[in-house]
N, C-alpha and C positions, 0 to 999 in steps of 0.2 A: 726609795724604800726608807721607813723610818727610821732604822735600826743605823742608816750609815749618817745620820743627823746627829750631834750633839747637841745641838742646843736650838731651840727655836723660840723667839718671842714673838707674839702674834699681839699685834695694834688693832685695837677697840675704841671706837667711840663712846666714850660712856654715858650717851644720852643717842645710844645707837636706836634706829629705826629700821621699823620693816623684819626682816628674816632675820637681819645683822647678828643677835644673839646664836640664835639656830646652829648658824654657818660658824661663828666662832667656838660653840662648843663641838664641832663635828671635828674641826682641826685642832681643835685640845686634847680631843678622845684619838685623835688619827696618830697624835707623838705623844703622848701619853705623858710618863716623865718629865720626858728632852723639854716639854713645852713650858711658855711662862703668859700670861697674859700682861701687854701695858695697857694701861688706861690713856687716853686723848683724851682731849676736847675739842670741841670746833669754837671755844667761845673762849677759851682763855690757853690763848697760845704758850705761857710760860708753864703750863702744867704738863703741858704736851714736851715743851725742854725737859722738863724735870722727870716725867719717868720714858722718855729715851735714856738720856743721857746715864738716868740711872742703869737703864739694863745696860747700854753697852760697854758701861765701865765694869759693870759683872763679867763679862765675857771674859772667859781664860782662852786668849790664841797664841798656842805657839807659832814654832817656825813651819810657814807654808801653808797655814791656816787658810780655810776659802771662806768667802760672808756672800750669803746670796741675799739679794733684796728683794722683794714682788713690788712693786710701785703699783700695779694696777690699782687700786682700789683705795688710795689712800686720800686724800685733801691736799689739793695744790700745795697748802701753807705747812698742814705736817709734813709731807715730802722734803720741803723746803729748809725745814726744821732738822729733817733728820740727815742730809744730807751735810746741811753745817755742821752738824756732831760730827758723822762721820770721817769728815773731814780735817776734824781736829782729833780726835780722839782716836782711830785707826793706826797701827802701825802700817811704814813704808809695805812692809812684807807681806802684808795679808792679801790673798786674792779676793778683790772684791768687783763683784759682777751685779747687774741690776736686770730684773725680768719682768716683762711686761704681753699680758695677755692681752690681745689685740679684741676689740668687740665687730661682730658679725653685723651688725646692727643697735645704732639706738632707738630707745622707743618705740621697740617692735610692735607693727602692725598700723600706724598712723600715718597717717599721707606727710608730706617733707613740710609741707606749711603748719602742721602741725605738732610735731615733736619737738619734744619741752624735756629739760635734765633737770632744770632748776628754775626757781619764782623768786624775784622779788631782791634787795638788795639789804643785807643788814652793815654791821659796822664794817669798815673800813679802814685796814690799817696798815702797817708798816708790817711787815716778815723778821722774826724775830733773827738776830745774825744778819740782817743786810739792812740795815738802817740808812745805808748813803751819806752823804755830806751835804745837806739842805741848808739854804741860805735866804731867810726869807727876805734877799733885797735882789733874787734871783727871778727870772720869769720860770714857768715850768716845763719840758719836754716829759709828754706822757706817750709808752710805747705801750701798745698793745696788740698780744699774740691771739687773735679774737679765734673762738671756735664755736659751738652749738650757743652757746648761750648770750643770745644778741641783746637780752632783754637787760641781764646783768653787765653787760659791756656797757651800753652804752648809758645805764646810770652810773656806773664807777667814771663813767666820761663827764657828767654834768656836775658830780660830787667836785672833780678835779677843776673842771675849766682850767686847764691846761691854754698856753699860750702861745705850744707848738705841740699838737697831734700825728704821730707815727701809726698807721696803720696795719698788721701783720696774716696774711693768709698763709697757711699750710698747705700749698700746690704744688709744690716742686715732688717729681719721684720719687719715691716710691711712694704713692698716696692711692686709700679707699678713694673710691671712686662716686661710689654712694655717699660716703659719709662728708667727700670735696664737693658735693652737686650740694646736698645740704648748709653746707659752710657758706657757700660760694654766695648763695642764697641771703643767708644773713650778714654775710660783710659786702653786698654792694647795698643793703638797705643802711648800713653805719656809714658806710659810704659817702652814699646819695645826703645822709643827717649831718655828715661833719664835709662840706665839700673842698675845704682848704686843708686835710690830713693827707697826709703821705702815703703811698701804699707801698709794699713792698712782699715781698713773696720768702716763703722759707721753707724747709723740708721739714714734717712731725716725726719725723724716725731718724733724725742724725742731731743727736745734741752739741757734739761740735760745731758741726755748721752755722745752728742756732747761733750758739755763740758766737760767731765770728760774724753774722750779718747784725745780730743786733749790736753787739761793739760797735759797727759802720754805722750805725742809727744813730747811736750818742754821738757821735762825733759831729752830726749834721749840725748841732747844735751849741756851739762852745758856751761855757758861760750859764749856759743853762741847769736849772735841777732838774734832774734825769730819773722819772719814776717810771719802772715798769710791772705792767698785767700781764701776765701768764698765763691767758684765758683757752690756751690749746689741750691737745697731751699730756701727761706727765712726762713724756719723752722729750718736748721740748721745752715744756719747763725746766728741766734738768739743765738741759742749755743757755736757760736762763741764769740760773743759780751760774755755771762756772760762768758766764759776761760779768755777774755784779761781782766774784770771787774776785775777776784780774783788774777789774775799774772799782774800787774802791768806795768813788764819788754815786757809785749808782743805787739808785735804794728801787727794792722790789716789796709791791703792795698787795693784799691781798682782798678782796672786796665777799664779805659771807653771805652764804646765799640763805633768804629763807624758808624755803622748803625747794626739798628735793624728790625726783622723780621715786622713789623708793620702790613703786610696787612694778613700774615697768620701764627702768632705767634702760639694761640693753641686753642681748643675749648672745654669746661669746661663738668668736670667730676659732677654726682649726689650727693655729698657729698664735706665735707670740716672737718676742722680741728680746735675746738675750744679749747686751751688750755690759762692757766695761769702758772707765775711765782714768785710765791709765796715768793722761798727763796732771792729774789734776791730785787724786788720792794718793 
């Protein structure tokens, strides 16, 4: 209910496409007051710093305060953005929990060889807050958590020429079953294109986990610069962000995409995914 909300800031693209408007004035009208709009970007990441950081340093929480996130819907790189604020700027005490609506389907209604989120590869670059420790007299270890979008994986793969290739699928359970026949699909054709990469298996819905198998990845590789793609979930992304939070050395990249599915992305599943991270905030 609205009423038991104090405060809500709702993230905007503001070169938003499709409904994007619509739907953010519906949840401006739904908390009426409590609400605030931030502005994103998908093109200049430091803007996107700057008015998070700015709302969450508004935030008045006292003692036992709760912060809920929705991650669904946000950009790998904002998530990743905000998640570093968060992380710094949160007190120890706050309950803070993350929720994520699971999708029924993407690209509803199109055969599996068909379904498309995103086209095309624009710039590529570092995630602001995990820059890593790059050494350009180092070879490179490129990891990637490969998901629907095979087309943009595997150009952020040629940008790189990477020197050692880490592979990553999302099959371990609890996994859509649909949505892992589709995956599956496009990372044996990444595969089959890089045949000297590594594979390696991980769960989309335990971002612990994540982190703890992709830590084992870096390690495969001493000595090496250690970039990784976050090309899955935002759930396992998440996972990503805490591996580069405890390896320092690790820098995580984000590759823009340029255009996106907007008019028939995906259409949501009866359930969602409410977790916390406890050891880390």
């Amino acid at each position: 209910m609205p009423e038991k909300v104090k405060k809500v800031f709702m993230m905007r693209n503001e070169n938003v496409q499709g409904k994007g408007v619509e739907y953010g004035e519906q949840i401006l009208a739904h908390f009426r007051k409590r609400a605030e709009m931030v502005l994103v970007s998908k093109t200049s990441p430091i803007k996107t710093a700057d008015g998070l950081l700015a709302a969450i340093s508004s935030m008045e929480l006292g003692d036992n305060a709760s912060c809920l996130v929705d991650i669904t819907t946000m950009t790998h790189e904002a998530l990743l953005i905000l998640f570093r604020i968060l992380n710094k700027q949160l007190p120890k005490s706050v309950d803070l929990k993350f929720v994520y609506s699971a999708a029924k389907e993407y690209d509803p209604g199109k055969a599996d060889e068909n379904k498309w989120l995103s086209q095309g590869l624009g710039e590529v670059r570092s995630v602001l807050g995990y820059p890593g420790e790059m050494r350009p007299s180092r070879k490179s270890h490129l990891i990637v958590l490969v998901g629907f979008e095979e087309e943009r994986a595997r150009k952020l793969i040629e940008t790189y020429e990477p020197a050692a290739l880490s592979l990553g699928i999302g099959e371990l359970p609890p996994v859509n079953e649909s949505h892992l026949r589709v995956n599956r699909s496009h990372f044996k054709r990444l595969l089959s294109s890089n045949p000297n990469s590594i594979e390696f298996h991980f769960s989309p819905t335990d971002p612990l986990a994540v982190r703890d198998i992709v830590l084992e990845k870096v390690k495969l590789f001493e000595g090496f610069n250690v970039v990784i793609a976050p090309m899955n979930n935002k759930i396992s992304t998440l996972g990503v962000a805490l591996a580069a939070i405890e390896n320092p050395e690790v820098q995580i990249c984000y590759g823009r995409a340029m255009a996106y599915n907007v008019d028939n992305y995906s259409t949501p599943a009866d359930y969602c995914y409410v977790f916390s991270l406890p050891s880390v905030i």
